[in-house]
NUDREN-278562 format. One record per residue: residue in one letter; y, x, z of N, C-alpha, C in turn. Coordinates in Angstrom, 2 decimals, always signed. Layout:
<nodes>
 res     npy     npx     npz    capy    capx    capz     cpy     cpx     cpz
   a       Y       X       Z       Y       X       Z       Y       X       Z
...
</nodes>
This chain:
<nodes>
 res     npy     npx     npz    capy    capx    capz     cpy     cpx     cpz
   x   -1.19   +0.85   +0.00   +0.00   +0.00   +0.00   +1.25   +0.89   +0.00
   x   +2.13   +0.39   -0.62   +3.64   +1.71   -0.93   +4.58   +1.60   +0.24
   x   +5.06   +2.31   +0.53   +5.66   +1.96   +1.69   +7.21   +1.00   +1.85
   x   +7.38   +0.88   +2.41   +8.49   -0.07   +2.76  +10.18   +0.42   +1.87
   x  +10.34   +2.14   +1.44  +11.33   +2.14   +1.36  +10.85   +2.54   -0.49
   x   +9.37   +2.46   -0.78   +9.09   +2.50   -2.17   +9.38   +1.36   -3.06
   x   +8.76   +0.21   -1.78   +9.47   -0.80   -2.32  +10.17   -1.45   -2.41
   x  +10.92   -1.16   -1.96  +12.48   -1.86   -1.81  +13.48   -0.88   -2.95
   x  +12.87   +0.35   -3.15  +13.43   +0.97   -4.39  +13.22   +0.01   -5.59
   x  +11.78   -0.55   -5.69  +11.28   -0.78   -6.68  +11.73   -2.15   -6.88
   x  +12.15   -2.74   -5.96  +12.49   -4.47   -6.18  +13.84   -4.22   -6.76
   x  +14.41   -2.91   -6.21  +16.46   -3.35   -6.59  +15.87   -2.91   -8.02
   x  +14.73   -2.11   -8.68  +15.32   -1.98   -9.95  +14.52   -3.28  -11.05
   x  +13.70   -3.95  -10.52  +13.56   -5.27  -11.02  +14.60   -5.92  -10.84
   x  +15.14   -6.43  -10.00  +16.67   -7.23  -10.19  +17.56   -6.26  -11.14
   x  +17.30   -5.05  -11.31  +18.78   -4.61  -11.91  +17.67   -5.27  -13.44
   x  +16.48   -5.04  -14.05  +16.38   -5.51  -15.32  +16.43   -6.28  -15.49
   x  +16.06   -7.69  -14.46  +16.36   -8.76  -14.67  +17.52   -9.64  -14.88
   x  +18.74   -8.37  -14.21  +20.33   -9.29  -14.17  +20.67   -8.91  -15.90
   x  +19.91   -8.02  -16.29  +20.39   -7.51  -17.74  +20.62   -8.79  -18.49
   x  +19.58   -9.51  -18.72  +19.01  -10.53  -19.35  +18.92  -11.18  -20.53
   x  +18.59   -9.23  -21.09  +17.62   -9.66  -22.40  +16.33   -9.43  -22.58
   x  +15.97   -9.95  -21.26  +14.23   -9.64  -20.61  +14.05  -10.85  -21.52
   x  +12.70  -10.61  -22.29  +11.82  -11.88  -22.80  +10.79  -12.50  -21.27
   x  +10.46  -13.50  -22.00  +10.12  -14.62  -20.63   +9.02  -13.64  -19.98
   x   +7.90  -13.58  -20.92   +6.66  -13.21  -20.14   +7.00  -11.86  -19.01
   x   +8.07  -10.80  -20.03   +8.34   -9.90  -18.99   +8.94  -10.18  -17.57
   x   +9.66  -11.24  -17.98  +10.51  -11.81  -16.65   +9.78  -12.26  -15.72
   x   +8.41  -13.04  -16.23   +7.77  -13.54  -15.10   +6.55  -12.93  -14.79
   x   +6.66  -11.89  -15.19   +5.82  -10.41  -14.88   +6.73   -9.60  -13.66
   x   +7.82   -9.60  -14.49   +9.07   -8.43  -12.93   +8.81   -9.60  -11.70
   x   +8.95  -11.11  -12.10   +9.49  -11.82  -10.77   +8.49  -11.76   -9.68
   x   +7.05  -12.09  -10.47   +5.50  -12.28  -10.23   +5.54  -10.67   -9.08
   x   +5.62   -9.57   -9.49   +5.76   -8.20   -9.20   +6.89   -8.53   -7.34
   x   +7.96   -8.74   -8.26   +9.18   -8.78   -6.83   +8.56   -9.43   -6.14
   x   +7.92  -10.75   -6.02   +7.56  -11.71   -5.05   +6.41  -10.82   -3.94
   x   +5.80  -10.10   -4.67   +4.95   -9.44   -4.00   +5.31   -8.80   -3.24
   x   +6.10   -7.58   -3.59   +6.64   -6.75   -3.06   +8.32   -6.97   -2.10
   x   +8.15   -8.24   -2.23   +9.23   -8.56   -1.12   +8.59   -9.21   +0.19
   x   +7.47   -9.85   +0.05   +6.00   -9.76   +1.02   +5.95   -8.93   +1.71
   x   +5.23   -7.69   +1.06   +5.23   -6.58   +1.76   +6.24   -6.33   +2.72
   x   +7.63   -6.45   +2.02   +8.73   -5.66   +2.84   +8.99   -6.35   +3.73
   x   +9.23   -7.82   +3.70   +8.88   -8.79   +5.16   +7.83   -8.74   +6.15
   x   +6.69   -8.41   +5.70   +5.71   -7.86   +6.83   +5.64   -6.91   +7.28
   x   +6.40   -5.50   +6.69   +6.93   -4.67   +7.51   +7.43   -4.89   +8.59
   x   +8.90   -5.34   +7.63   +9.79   -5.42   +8.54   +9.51   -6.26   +9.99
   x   +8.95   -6.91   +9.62   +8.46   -8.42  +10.88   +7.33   -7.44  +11.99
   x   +6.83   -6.96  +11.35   +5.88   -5.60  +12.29   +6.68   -4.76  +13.30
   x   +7.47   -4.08  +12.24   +8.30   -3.17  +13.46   +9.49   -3.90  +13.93
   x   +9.58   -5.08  +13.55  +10.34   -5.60  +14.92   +9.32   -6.31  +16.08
   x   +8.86   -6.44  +16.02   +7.60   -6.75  +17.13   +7.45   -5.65  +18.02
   x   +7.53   -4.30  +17.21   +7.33   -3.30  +17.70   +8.16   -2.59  +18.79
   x   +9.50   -2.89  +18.16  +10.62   -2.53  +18.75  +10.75   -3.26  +20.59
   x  +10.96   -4.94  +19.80  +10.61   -5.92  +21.07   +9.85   -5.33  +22.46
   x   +8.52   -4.94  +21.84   +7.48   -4.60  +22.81   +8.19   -3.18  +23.92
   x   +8.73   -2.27  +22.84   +9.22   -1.08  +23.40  +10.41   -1.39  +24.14
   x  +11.37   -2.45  +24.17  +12.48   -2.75  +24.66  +11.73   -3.45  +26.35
   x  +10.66   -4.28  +25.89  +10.02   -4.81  +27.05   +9.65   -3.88  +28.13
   x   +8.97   -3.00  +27.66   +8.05   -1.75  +28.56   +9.39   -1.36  +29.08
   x  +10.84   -1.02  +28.53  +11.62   -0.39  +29.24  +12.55   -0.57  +30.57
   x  +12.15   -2.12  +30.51  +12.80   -3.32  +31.87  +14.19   -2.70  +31.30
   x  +14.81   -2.21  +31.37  +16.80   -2.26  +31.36  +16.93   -2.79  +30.26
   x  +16.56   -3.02  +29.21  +16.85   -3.68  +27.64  +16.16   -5.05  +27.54
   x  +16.94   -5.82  +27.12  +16.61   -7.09  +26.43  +16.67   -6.92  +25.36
   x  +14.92   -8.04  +24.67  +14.99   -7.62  +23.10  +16.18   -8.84  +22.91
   x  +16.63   -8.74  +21.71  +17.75  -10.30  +21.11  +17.25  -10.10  +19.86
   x  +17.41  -11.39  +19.47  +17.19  -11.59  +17.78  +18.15  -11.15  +16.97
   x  +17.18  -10.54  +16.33  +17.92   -9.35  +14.92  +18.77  -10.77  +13.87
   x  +19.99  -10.59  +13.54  +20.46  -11.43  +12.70  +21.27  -10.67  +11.62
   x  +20.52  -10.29  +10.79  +20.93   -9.97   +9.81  +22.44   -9.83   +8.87
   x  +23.20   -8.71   +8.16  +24.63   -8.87   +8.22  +24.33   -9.75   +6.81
   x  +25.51  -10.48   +6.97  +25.91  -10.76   +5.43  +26.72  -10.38   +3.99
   x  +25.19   -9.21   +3.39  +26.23   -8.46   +2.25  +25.88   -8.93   +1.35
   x  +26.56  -10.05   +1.26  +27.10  -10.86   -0.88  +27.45  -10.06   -1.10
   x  +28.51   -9.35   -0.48  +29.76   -8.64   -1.54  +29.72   -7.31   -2.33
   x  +28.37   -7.63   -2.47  +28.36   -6.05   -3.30  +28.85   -6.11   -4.55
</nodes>
């Protein structure tokens, strides 16, 4: 399995061919078919080592875990 920062390389450059969009269909729903996967992955990472984190914040009694809320970058 590729790791978390292989694929997240690999998803921005499916969106970058896909924003092109003179992808023919089948390719398109070949890249999307591909991203869906690999944005899976990167959610079950990610969802792993925050569990992980949690647990380590627990064992430490002075830290409370809080829910991770994500920033909001539209604005790229």
């Amino acid at each position: 399995m590729p790791k978390f920062e292989e694929c997240l390389e690999r998803l921005e450059k499916i969106v970058a061919e896909l924003e092109k969009g003179d992808v023919p269909l089948d390719r398109a729903l070949q890249l999307f078919d591909e991203g869906m996967k690999l944005s899976g992955s990167c959610r079950k990472e990610l969802e792993d080592a925050e569990g992980k984190v949690e647990i380590l914040l627990k064992r430490n009694g002075k830290l409370q875990p809080e829910p991770f809320e994500p920033a909001n970058d539209a604005t790229k």
